[in-house]
N, C-alpha and C positions, 0 to 999 in steps of 0.2 A: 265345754269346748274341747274336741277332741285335737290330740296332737298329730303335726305329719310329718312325719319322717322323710326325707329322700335323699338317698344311698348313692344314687347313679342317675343316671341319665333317662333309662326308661320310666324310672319313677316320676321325674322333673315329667318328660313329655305327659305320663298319665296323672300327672296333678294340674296341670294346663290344659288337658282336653276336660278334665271334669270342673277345672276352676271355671270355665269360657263357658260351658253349656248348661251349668248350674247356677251364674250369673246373669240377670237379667240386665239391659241396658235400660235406661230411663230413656222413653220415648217422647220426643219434641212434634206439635205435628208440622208437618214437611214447609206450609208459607211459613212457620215461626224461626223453622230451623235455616230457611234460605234469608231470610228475612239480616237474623243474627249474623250468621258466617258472610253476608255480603258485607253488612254494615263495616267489622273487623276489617275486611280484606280492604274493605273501601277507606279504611282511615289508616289503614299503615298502606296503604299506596300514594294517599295525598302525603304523608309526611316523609316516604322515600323522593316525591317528585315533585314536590312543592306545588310551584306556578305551572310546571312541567305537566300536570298530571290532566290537564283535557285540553280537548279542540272544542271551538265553536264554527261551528255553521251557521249562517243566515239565510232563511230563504225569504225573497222578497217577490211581491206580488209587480204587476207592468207597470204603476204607479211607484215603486221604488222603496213601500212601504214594507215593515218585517211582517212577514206572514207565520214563522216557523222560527225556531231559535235550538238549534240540534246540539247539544252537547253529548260526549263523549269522552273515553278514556284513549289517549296518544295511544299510538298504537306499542310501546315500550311500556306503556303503564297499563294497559292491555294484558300484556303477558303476565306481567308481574301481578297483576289482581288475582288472574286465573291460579298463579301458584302458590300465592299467599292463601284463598281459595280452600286451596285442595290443602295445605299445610293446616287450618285452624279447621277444619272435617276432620283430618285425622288425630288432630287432640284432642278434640272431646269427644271422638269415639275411642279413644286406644287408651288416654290416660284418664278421663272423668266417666267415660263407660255412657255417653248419650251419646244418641243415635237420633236417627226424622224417621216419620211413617211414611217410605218414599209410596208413591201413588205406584199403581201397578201400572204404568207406561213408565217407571221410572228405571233408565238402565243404567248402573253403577255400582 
């Protein structure tokens, strides 16, 4: 294993453009990867909001019967999923080095 030195600062930058492009990331494919990071996001949002964390809706038919049963995240636990979300994406891309095989309509 060869040693590295770095002196300054243009060294640092040229040991992090060659660390980043000579590192491959471990590819997840893209339903495993949405799959995982909702799950995460969805359990630390039910234990930020407890009882808080959805709406139900009922839709009923003219007889008065449940036809539909719509659950959802409040719209406060909504946001907080979206951020927690995008916060457990960039930990296993940035410190465990995985990544998803976004589909090529995927924009992000």
């Amino acid at each position: 294993m060869s040693k590295i030195i770095i002196n300054n600062e243009k060294d640092t930058k040229e040991y992090l453009k060659n660390y980043t492009t000579t590192m491959s990331k471990h590819r997840i494919p893209h339903e495993k990867w949405m799959e995982f990071v909702s799950e995460i996001a969805t359990q630390l949002t039910e234990l930020n909001f407890q009882e808080d964390t959805f709406d139900m809706n009922v839709e009923r038919n003219e007889q008065g019967q449940t036809v539909h049963r719509i659950v959802r995240f409040t719209e406060d636990a909504q946001e907080f999923f979206n951020e927690r979300y995008d916060e457990v994406e960039t930990l296993l891309e940035n410190m465990l080095d995985i990544t998803n095989d976004k589909p090529e309509y995927y924009e992000g």
